[in-house]
Rosetta silent file (secondary structure, phi, psi, omega in degrees, C-alpha in Angstrom):
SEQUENCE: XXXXXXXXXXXXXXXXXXXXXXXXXXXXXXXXXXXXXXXXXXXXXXXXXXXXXXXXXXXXXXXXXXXXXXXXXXXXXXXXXXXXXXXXXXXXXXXX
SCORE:     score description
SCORE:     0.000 S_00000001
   1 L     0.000  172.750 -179.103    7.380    5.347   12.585 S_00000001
   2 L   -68.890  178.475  159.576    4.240    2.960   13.808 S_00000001
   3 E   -79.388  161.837  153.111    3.868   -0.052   11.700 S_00000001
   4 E  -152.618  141.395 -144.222    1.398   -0.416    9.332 S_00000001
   5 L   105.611  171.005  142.730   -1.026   -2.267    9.055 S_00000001
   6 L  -169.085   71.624   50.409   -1.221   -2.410   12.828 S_00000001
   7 L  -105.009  155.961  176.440   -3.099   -4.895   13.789 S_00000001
   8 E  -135.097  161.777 -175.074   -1.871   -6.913   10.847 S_00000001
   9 L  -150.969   97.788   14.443   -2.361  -10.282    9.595 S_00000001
  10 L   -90.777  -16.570 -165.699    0.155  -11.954    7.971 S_00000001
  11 E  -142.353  164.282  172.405    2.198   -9.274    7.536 S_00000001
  12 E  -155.998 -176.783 -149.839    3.151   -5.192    8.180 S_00000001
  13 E  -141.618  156.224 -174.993    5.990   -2.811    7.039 S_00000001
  14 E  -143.958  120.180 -162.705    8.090   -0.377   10.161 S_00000001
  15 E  -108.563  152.995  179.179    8.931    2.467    8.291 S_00000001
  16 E  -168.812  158.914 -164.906   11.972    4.544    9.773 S_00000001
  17 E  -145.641  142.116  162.368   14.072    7.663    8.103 S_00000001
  18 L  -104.018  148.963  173.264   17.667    8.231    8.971 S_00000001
  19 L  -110.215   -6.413  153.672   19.441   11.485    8.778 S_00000001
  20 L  -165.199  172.444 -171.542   23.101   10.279    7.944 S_00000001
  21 L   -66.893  145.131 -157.490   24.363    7.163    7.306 S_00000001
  22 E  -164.997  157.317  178.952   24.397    4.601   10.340 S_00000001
  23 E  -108.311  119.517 -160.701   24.330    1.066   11.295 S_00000001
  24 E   -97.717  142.004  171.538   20.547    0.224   12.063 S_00000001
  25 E  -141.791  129.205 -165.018   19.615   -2.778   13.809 S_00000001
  26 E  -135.202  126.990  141.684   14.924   -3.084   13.961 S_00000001
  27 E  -129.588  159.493  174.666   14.358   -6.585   15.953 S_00000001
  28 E  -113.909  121.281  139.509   10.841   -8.138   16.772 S_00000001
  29 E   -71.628  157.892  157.846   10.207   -9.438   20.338 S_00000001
  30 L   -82.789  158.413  133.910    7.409  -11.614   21.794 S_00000001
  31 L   -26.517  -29.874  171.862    5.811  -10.226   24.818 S_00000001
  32 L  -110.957   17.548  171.303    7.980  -11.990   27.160 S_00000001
  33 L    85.030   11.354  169.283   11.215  -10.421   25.386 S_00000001
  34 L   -96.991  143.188 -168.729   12.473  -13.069   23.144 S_00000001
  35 E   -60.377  128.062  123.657   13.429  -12.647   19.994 S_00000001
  36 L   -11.305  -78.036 -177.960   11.265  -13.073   16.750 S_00000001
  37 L   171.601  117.937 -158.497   13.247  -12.085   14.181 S_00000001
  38 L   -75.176  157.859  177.588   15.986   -9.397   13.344 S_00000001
  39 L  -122.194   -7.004  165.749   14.574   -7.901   10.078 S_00000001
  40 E  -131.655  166.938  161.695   17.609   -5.338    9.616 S_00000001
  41 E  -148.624   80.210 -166.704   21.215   -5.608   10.930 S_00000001
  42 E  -175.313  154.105  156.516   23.781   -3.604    8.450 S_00000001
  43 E   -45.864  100.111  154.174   25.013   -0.110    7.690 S_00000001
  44 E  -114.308  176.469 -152.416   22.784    2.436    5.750 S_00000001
  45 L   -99.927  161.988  169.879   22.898    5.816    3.929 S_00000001
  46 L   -65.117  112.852 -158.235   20.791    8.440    5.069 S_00000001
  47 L   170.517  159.456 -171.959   16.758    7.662    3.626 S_00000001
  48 E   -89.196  152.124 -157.509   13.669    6.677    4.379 S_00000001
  49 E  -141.047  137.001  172.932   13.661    2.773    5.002 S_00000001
  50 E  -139.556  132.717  175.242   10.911   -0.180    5.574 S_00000001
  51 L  -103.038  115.424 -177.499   11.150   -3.108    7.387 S_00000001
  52 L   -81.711   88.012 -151.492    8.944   -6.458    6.593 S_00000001
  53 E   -89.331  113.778  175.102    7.601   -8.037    9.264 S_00000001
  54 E  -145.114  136.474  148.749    5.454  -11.482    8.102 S_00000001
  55 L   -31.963  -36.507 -167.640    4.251  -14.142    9.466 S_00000001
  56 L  -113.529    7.833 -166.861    5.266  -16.474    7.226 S_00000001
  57 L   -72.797  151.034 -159.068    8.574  -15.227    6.993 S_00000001
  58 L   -88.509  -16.664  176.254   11.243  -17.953    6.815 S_00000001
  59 L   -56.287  -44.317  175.535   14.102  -15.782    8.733 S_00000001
  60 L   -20.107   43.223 -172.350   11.868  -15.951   11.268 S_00000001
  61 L    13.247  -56.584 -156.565   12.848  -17.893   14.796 S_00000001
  62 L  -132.687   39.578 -174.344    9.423  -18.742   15.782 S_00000001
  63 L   -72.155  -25.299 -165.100    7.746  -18.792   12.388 S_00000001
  64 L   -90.455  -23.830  159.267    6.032  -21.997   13.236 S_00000001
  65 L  -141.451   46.691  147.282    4.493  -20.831   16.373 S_00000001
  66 L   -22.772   95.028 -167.810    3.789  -17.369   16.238 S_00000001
  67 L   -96.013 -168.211  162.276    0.820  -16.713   17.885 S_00000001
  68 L   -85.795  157.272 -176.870   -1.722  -13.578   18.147 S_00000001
  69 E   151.450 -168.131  174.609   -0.986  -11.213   20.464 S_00000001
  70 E   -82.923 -172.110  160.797    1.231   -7.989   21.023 S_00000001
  71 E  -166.810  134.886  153.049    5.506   -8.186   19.896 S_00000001
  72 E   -86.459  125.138 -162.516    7.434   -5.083   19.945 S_00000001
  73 E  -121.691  109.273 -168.033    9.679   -4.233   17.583 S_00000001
  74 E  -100.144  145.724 -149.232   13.087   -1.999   18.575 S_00000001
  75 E  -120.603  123.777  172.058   14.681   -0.055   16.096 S_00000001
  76 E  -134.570  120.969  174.176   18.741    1.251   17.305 S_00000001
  77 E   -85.552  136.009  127.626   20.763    3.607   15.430 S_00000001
  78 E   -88.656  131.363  175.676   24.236    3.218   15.807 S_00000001
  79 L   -98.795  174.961 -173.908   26.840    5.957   15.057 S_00000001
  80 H   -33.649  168.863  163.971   30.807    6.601   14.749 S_00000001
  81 H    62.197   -1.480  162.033   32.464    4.915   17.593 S_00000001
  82 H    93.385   32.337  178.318   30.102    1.862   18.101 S_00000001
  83 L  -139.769  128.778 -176.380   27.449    4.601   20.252 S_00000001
  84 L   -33.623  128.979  146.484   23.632    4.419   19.949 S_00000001
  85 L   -76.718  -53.258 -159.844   22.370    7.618   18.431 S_00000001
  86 L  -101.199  156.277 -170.415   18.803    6.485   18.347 S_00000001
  87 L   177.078   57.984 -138.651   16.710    4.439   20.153 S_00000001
  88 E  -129.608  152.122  177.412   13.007    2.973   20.378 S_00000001
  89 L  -152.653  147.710  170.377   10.853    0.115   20.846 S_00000001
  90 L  -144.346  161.520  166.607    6.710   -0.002   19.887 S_00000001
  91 E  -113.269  172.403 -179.421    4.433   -2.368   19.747 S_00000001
  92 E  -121.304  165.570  158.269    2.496   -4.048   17.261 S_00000001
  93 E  -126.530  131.128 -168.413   -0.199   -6.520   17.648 S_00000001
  94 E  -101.306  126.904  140.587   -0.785  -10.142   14.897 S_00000001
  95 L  -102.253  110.141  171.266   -4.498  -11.146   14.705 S_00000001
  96 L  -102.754    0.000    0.000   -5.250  -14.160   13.167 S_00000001
């Protein structure tokens, strides 16, 4: 799903629903494609799921100079056999 808030300031939630269990990986990009910050990387059961994207978060690569601007955030299902079911990237935008 979009994020919400979107635009957000400090923080927004990336909501996503699975339909069997899978190994989910949601990163945040910058605009120029470098990473942010992964916010899931692990196996889950089939459910709806939210991911917490903040500013201030400490996981966070670039917490210190995050600016405003767009970041995308790509969401990949994996299935049996190590192969992508799923697949997506959106953007978001941070206004401070």
């Amino acid at each position: 799903y979009q994020n919400y808030p979107n635009p957000f300031n400090p923080s927004t939630k990336i909501g996503y629903q699975l339909k069997e269990r899978a190994y989910v990986k949601l990163m945040v990009y910058d605009i120029k494609g470098e990473l942010v910050s992964v916010l899931v990387n692990k196996e889950q059961n089939a459910g709806y799921y939210e991911g917490d994207f903040s500013v201030n978060n400490p996981q966070s690569s670039a917490r210190n100079s995050i600016a405003s601007g767009i970041y995308l955030y790509r969401i990949q299902v994996i299935g049996e056999g190590n192969i992508p079911v799923y697949t997506e990237m959106k953007k978001m935008i941070l206004v401070k």
